[in-house]
PyMOL Python script that loads the backbone (N, CA, C, O; Angstrom):
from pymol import cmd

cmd.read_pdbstr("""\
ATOM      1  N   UNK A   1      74.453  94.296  85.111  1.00  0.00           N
ATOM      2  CA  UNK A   1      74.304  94.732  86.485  1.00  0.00           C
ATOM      3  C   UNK A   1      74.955  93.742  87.446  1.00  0.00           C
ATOM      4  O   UNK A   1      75.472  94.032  88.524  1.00  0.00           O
ATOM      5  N   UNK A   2      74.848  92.450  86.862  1.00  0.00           N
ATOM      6  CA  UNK A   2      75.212  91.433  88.243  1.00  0.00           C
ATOM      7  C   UNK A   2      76.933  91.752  87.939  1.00  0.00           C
ATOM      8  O   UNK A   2      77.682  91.772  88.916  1.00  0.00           O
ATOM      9  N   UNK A   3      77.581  92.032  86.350  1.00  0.00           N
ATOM     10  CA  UNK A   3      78.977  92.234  86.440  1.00  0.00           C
ATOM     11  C   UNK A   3      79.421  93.098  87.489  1.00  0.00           C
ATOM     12  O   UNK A   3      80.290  92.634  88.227  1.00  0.00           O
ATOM     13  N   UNK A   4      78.922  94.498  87.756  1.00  0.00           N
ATOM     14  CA  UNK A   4      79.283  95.197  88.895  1.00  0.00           C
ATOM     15  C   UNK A   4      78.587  95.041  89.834  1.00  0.00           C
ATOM     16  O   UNK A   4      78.243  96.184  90.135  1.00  0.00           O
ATOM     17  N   UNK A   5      78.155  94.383  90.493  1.00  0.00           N
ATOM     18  CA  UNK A   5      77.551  93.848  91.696  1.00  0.00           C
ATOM     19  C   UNK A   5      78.856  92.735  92.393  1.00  0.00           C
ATOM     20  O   UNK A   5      79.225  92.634  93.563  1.00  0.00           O
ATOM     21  N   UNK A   6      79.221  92.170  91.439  1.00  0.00           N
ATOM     22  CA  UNK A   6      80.565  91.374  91.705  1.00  0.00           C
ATOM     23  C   UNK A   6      81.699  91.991  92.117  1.00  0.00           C
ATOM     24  O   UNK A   6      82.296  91.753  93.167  1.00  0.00           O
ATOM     25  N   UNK A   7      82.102  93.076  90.984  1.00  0.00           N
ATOM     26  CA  UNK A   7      83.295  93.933  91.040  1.00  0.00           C
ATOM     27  C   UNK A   7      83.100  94.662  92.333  1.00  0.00           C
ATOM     28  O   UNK A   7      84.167  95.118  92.744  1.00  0.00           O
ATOM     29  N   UNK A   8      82.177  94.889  93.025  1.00  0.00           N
ATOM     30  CA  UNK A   8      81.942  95.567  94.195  1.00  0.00           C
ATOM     31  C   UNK A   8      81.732  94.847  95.130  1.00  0.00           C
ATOM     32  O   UNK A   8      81.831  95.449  96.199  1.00  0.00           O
ATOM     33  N   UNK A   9      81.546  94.076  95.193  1.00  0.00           N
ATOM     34  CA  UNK A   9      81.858  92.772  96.060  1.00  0.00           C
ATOM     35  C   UNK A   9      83.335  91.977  96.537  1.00  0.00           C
ATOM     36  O   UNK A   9      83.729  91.563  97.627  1.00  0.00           O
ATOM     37  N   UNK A  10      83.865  91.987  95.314  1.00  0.00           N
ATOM     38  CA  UNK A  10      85.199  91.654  94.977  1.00  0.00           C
ATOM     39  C   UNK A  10      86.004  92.674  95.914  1.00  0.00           C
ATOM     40  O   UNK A  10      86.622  92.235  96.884  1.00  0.00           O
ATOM     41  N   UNK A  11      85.984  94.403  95.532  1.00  0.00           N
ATOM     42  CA  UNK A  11      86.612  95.061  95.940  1.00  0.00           C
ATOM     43  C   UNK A  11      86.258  95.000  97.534  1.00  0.00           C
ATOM     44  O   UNK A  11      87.181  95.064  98.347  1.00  0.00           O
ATOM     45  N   UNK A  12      84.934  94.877  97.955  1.00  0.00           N
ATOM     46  CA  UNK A  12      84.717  94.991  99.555  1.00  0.00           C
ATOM     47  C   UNK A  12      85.209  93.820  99.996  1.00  0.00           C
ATOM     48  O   UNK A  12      84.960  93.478 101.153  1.00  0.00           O
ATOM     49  N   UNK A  13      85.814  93.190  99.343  1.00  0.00           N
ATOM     50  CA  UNK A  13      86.633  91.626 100.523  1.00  0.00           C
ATOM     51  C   UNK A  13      87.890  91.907 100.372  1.00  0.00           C
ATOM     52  O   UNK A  13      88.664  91.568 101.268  1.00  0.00           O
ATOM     53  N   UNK A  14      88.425  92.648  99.104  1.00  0.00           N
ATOM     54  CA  UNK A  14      89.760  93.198  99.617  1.00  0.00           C
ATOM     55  C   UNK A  14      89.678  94.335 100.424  1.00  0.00           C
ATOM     56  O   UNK A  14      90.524  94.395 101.316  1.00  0.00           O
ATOM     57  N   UNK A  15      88.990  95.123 100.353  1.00  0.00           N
ATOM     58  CA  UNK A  15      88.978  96.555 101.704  1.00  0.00           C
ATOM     59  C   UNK A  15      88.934  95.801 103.041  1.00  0.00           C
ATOM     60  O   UNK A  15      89.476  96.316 104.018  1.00  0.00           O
ATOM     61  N   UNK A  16      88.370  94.706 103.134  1.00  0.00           N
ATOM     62  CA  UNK A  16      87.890  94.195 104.741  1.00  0.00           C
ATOM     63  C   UNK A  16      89.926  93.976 105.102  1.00  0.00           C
ATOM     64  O   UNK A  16      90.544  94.252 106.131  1.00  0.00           O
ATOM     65  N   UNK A  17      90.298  93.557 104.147  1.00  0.00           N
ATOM     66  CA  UNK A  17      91.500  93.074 104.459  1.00  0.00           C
ATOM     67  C   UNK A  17      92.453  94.287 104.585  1.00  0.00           C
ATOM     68  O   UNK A  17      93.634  94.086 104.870  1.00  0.00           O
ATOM     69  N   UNK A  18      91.908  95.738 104.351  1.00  0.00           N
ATOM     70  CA  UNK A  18      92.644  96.386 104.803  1.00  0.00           C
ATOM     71  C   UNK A  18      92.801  97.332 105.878  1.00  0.00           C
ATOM     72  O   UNK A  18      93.617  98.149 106.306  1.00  0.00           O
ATOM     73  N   UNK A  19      91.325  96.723 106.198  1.00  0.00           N
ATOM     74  CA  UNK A  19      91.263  97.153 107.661  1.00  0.00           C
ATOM     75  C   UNK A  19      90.366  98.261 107.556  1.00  0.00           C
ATOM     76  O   UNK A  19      90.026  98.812 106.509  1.00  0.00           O
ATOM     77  N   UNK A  20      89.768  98.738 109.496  1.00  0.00           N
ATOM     78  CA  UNK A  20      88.815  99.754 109.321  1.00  0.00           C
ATOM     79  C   UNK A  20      88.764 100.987 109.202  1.00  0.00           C
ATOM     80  O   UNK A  20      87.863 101.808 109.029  1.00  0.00           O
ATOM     81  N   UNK A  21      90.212 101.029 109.355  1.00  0.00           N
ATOM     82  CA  UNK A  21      90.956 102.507 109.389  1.00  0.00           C
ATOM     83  C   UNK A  21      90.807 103.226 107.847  1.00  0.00           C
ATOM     84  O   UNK A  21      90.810 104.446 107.683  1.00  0.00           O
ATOM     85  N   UNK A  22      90.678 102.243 106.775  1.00  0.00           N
ATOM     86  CA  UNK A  22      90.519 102.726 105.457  1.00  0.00           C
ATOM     87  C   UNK A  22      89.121 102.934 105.231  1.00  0.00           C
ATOM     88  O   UNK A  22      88.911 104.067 104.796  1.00  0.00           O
ATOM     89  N   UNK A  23      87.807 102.046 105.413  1.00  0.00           N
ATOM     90  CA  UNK A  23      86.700 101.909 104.674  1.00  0.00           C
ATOM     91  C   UNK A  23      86.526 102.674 106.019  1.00  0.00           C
ATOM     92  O   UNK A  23      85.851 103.559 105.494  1.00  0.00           O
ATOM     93  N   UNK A  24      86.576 103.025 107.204  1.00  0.00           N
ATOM     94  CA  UNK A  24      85.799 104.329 108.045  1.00  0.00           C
ATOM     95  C   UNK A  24      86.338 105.662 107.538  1.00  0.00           C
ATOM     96  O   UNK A  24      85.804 106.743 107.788  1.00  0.00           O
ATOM     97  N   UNK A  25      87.196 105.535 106.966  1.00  0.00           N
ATOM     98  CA  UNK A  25      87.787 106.898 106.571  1.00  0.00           C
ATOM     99  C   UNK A  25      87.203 108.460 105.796  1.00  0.00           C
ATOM    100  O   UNK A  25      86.890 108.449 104.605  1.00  0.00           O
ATOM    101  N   UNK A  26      87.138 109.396 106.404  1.00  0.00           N
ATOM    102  CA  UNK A  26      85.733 110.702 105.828  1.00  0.00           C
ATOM    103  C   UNK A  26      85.479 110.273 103.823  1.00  0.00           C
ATOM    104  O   UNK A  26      84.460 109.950 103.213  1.00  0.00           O
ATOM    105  N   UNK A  27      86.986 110.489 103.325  1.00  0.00           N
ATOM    106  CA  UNK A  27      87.073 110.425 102.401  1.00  0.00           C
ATOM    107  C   UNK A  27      86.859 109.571 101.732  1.00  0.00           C
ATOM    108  O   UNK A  27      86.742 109.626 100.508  1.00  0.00           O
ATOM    109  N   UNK A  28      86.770 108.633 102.415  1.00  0.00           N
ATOM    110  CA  UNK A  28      86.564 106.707 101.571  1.00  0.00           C
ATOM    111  C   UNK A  28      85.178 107.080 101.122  1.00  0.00           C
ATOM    112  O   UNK A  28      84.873 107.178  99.934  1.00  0.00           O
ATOM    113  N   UNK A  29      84.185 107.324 102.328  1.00  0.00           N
ATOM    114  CA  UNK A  29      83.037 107.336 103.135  1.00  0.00           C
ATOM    115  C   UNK A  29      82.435 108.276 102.141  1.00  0.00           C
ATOM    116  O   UNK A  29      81.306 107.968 101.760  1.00  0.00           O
ATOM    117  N   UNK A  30      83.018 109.467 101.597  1.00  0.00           N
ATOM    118  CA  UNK A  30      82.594 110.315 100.906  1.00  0.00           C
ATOM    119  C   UNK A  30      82.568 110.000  99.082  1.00  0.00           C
ATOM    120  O   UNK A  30      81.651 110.040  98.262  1.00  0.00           O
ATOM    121  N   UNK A  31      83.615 109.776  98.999  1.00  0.00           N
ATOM    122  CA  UNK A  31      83.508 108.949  97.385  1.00  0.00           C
ATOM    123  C   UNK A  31      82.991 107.865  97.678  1.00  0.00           C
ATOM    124  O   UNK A  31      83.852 107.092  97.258  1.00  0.00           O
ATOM    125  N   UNK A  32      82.059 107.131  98.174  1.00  0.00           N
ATOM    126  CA  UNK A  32      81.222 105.876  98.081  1.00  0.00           C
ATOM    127  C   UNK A  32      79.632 106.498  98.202  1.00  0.00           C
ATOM    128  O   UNK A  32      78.672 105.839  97.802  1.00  0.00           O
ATOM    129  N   UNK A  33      79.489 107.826  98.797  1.00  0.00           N
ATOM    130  CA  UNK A  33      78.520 107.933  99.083  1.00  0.00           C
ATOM    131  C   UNK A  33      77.953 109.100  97.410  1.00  0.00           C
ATOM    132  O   UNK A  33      76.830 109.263  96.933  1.00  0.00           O
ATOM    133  N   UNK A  34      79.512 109.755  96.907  1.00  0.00           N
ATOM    134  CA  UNK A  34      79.427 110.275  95.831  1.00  0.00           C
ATOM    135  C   UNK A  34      79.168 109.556  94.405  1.00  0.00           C
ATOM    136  O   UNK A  34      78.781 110.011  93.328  1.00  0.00           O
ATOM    137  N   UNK A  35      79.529 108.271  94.816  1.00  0.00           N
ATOM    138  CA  UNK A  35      79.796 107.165  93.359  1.00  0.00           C
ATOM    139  C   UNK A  35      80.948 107.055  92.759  1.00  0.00           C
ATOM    140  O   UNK A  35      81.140 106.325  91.787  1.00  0.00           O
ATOM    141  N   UNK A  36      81.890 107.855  93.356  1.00  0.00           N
ATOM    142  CA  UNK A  36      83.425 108.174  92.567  1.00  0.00           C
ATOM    143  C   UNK A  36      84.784 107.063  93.492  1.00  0.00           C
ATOM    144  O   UNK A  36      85.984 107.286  93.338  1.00  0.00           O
ATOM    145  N   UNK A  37      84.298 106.029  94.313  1.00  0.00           N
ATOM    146  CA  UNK A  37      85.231 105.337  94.727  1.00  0.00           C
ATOM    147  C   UNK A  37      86.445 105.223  94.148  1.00  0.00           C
ATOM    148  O   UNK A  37      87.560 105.478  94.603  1.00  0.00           O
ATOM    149  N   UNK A  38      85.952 104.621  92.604  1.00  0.00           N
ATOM    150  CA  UNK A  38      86.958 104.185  92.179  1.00  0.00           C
ATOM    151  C   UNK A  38      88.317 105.345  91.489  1.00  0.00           C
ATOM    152  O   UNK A  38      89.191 104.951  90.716  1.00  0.00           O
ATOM    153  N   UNK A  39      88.195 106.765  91.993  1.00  0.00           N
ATOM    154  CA  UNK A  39      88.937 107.537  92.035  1.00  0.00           C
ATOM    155  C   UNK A  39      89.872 107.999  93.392  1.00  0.00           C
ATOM    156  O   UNK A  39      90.910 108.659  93.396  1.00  0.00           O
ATOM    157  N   UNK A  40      89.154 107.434  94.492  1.00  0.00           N
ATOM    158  CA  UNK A  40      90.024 107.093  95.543  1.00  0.00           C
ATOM    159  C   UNK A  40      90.678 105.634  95.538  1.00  0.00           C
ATOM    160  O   UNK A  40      90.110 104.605  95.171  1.00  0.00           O
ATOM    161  N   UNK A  41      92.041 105.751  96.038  1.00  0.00           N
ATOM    162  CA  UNK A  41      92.922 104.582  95.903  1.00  0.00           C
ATOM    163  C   UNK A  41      94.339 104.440  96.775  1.00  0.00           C
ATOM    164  O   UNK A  41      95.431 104.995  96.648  1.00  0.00           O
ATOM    165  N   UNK A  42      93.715 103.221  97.931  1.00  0.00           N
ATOM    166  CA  UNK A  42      94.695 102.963  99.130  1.00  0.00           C
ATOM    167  C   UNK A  42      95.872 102.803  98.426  1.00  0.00           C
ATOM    168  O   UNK A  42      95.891 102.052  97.450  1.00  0.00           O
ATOM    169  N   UNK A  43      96.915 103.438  98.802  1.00  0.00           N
ATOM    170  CA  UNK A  43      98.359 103.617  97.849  1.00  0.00           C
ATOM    171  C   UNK A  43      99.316 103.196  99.372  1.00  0.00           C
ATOM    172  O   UNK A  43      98.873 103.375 100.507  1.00  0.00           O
ATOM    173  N   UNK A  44     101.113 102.434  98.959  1.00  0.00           N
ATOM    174  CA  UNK A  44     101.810 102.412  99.709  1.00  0.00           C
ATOM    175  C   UNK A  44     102.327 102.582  99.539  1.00  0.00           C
ATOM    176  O   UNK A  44     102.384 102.163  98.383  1.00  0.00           O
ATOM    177  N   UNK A  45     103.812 103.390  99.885  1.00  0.00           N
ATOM    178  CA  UNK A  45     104.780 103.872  99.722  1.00  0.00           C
ATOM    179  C   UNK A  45     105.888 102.872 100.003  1.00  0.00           C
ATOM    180  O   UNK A  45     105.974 102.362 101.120  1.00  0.00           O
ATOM    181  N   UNK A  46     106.939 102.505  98.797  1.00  0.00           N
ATOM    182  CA  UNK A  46     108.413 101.920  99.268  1.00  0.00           C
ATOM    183  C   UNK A  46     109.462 102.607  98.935  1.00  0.00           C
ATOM    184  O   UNK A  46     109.634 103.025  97.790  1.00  0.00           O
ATOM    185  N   UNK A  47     110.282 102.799  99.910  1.00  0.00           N
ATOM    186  CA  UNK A  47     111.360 103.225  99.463  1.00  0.00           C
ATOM    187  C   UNK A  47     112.648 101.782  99.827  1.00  0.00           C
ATOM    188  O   UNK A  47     112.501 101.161 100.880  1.00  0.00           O
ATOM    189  N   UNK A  48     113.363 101.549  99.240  1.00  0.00           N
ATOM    190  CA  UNK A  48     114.460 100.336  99.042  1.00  0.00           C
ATOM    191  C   UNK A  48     115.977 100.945  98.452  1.00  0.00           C
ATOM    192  O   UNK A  48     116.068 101.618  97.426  1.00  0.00           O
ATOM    193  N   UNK A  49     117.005 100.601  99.232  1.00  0.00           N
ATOM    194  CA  UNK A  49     117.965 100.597  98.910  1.00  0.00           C
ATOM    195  C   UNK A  49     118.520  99.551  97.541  1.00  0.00           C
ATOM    196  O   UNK A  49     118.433  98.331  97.676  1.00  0.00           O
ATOM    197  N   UNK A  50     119.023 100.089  96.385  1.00  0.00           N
ATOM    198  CA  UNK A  50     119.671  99.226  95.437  1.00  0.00           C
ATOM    199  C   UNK A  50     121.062  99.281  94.920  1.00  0.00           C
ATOM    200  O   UNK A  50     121.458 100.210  94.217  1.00  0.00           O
ATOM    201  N   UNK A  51     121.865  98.182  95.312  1.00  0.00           N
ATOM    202  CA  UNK A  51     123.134  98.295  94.703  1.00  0.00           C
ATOM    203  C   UNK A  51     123.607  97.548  93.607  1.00  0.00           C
ATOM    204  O   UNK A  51     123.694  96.335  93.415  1.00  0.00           O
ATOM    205  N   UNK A  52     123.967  98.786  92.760  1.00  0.00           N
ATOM    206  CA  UNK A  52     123.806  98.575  91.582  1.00  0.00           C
ATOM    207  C   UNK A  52     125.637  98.043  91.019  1.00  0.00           C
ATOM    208  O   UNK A  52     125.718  97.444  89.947  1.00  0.00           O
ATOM    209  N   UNK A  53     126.712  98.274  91.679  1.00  0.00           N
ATOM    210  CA  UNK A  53     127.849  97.766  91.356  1.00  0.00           C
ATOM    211  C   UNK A  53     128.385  98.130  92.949  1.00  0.00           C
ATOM    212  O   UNK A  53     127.594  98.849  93.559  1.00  0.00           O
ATOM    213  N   UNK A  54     129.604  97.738  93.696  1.00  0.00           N
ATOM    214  CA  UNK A  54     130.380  97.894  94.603  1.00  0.00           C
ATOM    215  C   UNK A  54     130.423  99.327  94.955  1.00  0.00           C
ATOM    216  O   UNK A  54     130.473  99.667  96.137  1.00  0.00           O
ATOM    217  N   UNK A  55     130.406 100.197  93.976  1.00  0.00           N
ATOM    218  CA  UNK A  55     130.402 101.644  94.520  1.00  0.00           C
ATOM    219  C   UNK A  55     129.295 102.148  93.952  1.00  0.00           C
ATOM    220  O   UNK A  55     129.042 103.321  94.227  1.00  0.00           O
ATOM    221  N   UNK A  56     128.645 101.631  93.307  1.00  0.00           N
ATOM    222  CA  UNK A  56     127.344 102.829  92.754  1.00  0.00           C
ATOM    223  C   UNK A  56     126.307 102.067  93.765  1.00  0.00           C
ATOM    224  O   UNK A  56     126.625 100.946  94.163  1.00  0.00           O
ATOM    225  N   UNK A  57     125.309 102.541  94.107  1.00  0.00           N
ATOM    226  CA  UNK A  57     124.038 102.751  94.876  1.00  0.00           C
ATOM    227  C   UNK A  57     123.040 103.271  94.956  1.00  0.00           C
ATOM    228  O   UNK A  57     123.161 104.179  95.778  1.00  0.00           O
ATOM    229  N   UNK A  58     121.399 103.203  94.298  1.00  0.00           N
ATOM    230  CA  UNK A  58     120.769 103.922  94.725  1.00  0.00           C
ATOM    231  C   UNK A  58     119.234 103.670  95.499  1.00  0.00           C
ATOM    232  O   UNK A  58     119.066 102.566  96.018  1.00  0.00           O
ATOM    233  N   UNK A  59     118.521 104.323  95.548  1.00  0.00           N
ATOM    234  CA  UNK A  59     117.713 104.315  96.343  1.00  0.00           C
ATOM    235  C   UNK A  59     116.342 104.761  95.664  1.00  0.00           C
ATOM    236  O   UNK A  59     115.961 105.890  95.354  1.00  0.00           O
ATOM    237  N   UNK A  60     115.667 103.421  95.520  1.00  0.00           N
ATOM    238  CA  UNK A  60     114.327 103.243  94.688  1.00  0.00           C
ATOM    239  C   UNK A  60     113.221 103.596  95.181  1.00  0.00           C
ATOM    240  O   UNK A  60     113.083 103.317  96.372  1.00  0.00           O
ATOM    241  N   UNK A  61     112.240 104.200  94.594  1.00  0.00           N
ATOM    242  CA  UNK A  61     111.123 104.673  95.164  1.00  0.00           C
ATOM    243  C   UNK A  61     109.648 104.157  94.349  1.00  0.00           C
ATOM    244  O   UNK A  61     109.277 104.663  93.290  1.00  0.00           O
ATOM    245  N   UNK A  62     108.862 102.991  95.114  1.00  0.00           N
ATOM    246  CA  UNK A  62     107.853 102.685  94.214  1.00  0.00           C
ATOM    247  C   UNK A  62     106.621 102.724  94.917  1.00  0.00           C
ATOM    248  O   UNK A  62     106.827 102.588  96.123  1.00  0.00           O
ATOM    249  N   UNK A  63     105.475 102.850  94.647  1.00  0.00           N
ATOM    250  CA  UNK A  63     103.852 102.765  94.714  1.00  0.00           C
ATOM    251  C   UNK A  63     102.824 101.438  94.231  1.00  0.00           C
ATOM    252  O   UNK A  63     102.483 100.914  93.171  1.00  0.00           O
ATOM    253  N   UNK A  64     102.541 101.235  95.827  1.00  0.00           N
ATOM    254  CA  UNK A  64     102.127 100.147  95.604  1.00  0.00           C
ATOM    255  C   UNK A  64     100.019 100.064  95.316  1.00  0.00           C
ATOM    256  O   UNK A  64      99.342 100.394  96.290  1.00  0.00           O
ATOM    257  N   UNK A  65      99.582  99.812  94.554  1.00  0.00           N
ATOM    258  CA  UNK A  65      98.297 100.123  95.022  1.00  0.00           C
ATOM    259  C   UNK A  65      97.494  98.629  95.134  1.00  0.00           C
ATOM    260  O   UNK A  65      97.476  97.615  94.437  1.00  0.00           O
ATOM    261  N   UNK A  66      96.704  99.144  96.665  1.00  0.00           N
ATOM    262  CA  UNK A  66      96.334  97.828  97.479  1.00  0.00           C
ATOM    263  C   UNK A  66      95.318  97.749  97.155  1.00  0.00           C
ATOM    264  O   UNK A  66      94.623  97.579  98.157  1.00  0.00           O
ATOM    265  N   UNK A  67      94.711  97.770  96.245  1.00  0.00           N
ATOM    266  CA  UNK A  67      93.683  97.364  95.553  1.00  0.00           C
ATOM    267  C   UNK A  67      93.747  96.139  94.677  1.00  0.00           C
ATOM    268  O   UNK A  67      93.021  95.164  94.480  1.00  0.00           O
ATOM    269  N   UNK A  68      94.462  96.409  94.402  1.00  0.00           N
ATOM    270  CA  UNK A  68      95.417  96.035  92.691  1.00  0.00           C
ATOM    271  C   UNK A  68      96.459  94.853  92.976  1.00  0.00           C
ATOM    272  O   UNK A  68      96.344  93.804  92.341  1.00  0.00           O
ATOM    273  N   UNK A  69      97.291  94.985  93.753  1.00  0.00           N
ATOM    274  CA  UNK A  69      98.365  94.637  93.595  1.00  0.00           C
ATOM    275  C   UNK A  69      99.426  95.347  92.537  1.00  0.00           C
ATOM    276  O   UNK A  69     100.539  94.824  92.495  1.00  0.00           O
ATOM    277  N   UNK A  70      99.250  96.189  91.904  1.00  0.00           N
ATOM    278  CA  UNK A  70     100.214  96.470  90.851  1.00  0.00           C
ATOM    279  C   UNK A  70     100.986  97.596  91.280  1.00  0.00           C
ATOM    280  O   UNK A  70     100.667  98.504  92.048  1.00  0.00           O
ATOM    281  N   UNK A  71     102.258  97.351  90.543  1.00  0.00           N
ATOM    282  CA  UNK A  71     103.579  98.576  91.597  1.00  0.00           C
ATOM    283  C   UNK A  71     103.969  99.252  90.656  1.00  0.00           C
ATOM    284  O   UNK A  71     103.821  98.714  89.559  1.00  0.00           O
ATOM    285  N   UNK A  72     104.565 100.562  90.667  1.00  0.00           N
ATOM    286  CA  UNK A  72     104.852 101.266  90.143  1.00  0.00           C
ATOM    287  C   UNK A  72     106.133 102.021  90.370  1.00  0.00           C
ATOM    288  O   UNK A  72     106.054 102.809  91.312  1.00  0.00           O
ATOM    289  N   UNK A  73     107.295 101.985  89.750  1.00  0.00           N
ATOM    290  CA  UNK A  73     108.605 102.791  89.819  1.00  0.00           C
ATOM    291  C   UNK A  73     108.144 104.485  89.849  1.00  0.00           C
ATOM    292  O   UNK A  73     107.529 105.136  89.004  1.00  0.00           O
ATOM    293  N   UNK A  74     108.687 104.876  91.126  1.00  0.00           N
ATOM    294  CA  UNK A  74     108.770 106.532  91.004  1.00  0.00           C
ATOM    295  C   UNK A  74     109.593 107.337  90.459  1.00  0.00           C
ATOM    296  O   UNK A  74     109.422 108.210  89.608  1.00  0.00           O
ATOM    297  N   UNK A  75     110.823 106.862  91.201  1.00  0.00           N
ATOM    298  CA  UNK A  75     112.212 107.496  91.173  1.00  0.00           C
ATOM    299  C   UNK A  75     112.944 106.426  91.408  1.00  0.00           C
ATOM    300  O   UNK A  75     112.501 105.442  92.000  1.00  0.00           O
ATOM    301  N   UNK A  76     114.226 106.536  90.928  1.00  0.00           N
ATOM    302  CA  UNK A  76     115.463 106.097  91.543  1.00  0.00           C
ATOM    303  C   UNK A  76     116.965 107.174  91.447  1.00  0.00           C
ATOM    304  O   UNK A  76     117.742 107.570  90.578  1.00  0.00           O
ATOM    305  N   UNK A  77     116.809 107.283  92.579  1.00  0.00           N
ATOM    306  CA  UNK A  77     117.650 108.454  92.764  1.00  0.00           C
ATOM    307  C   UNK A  77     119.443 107.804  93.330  1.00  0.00           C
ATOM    308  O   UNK A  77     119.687 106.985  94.215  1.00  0.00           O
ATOM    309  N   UNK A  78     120.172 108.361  92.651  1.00  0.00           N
ATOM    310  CA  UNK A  78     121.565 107.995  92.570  1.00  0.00           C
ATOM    311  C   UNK A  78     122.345 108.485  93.303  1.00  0.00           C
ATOM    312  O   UNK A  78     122.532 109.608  92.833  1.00  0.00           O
ATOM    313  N   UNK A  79     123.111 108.340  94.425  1.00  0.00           N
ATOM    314  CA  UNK A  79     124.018 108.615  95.367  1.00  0.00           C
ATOM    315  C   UNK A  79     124.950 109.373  94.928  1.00  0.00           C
ATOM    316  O   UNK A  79     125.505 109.030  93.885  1.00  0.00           O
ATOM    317  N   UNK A  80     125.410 110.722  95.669  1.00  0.00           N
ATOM    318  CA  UNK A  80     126.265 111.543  95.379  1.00  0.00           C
ATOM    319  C   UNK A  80     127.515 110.670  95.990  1.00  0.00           C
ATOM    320  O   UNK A  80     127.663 110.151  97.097  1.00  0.00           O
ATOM    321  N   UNK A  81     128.370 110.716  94.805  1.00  0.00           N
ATOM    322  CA  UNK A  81     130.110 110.318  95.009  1.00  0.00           C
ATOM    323  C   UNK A  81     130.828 111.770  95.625  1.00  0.00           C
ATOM    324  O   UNK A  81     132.034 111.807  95.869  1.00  0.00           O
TER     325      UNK A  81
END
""", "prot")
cmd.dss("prot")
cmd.show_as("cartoon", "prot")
cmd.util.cbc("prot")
cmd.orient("prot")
């Protein structure tokens, strides 16, 4: 019990850091009050330009989740010549 008493602790000092706009949110508010938090998940979107030789180029698409820290490749989509 004290292991997830931590892990939920842990996670509420990273939510503070993401501000109130997330943890006031209906849906946050609603999976916390359901028990299913950990199926909701503050996600960020990057998109980045990559050049890959002088004429090739493309344009990367990854997911960041702010929970976590851990990123994820979506797409990388390749420039029409």
């Amino acid at each position: 019990m004290q292991d997830r008493e931590m892990e939920l602790d842990q996670r509420e000092a990273k939510l503070q850091g993401l501000g109130d706009e997330l943890v006031e949110h209906p849906v946050w508010q609603q999976a916390l009050e359901d028990g299913s938090e950990a199926l909701v998940r503050p996600i960020a979107l990057y998109s980045d330009g990559v050049q890959y030789t002088k004429q090739e180029n493309f344009l990367g698409v990854s997911v960041c989740d702010l929970l976590t820290g851990l990123s994820f490749v979506v797409a990388i989509l390749r420039s029409s010549l």
